[in-house]
C-alpha positions as CSV (number, residue, x, y, z in Angstrom):
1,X,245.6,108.5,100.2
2,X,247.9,111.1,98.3
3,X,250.7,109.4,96.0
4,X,253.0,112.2,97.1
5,X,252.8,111.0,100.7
6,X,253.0,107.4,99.8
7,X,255.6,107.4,96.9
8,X,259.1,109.2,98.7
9,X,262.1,109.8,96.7
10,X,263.5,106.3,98.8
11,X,261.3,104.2,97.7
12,X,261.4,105.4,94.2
13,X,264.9,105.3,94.3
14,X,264.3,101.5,95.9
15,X,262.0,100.3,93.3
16,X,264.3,101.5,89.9
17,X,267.0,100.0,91.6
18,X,265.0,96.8,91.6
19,X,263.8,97.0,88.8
20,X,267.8,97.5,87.2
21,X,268.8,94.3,88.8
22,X,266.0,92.5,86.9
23,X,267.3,94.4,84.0
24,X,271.3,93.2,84.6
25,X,270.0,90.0,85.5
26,X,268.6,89.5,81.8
27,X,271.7,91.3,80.5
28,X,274.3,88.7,82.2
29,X,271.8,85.8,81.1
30,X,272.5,87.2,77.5
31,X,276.4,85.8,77.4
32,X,275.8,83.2,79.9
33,X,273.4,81.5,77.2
34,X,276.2,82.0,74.4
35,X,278.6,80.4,76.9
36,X,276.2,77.1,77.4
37,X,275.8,77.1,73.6
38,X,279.0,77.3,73.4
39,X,280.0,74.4,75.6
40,X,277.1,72.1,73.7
41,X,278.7,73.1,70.4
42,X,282.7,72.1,71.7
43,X,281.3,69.3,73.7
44,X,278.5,67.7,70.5
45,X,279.6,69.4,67.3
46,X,276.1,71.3,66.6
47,X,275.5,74.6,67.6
48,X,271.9,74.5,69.8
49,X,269.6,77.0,68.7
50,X,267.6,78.2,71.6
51,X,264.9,80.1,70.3
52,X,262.3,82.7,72.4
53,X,260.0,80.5,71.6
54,X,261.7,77.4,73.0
55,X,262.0,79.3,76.5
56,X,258.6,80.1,76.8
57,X,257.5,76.4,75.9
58,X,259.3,75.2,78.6
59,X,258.4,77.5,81.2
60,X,254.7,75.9,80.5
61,X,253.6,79.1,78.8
62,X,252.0,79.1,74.7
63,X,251.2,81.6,72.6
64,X,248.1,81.6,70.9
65,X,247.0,82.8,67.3
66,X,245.4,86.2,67.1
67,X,243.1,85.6,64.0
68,X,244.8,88.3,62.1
69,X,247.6,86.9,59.7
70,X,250.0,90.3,59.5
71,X,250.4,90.5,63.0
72,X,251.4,86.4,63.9
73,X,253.5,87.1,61.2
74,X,255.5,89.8,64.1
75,X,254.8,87.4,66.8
76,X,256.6,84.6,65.1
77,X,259.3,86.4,64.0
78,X,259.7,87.7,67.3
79,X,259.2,84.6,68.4
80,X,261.7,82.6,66.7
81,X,264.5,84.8,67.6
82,X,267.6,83.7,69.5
83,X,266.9,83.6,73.6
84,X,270.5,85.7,73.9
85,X,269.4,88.3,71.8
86,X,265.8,88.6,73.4
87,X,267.5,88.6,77.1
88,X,269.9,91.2,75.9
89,X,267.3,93.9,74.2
90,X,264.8,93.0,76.8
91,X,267.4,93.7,80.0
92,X,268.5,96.9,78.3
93,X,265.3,98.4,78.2
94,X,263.9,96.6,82.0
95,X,267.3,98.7,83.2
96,X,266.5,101.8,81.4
97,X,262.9,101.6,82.9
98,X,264.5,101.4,86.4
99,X,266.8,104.3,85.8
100,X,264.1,106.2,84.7
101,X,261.1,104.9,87.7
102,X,262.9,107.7,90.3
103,X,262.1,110.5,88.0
104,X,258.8,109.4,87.1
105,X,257.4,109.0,91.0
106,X,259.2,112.3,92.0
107,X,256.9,114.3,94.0
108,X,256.9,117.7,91.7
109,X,258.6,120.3,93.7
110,X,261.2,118.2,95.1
111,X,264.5,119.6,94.9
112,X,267.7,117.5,94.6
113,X,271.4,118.1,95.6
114,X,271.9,117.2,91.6
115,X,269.3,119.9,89.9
């Protein structure tokens, strides 16, 4: 099957749009998780420090050692950064990608009312 019947400018336009919510999704979990912290720091006096790491062991999920000590040494650091930050840079980019899906599965000679 051709991609150029398969993939139309609808469904590409579909799937980045999809793709953005996942992305704004990420980006409004970013101050919703200051907000909780927030509340636990008013409401207990310490401030909770939710760590990527900390997310990822409780959705069931562990990251193993790779054998090669420079790059754990990424890993944790990236690791052991705050969740808000982590949801913030990662729905940034997850809704650049879906701005940028249309253009990418654009059958080449297509012409647009914007070009």
């Amino acid at each position: 099957m051709d991609a150029r019947i398969w993939v139309t400018r609808e469904r590409g336009e579909i799937i980045g749009g999809s793709v953005m919510a996942i992305g704004a999704c990420a980006i409004i979990g970013s101050p919703a998780m200051v907000l909780w912290q927030s509340f636990q720091w008013l409401q207990y006096g310490a401030w909770p420090n939710v760590m990527v790491r900390d997310a990822l062991q409780f959705a069931g999920l562990e990251v193993w050692p790779t054998g090669w000590l420079g790059l754990n040494k990424i890993i944790d650091g990236l690791l052991d950064a705050p969740l808000w930050f982590a949801l913030l840079i990662g729905g940034v980019l997850i809704a650049w990608l879906g701005s940028e899906v249309p253009k990418l599965l654009r059958v080449p000679g297509e012409r647009r009312f914007s070009d």
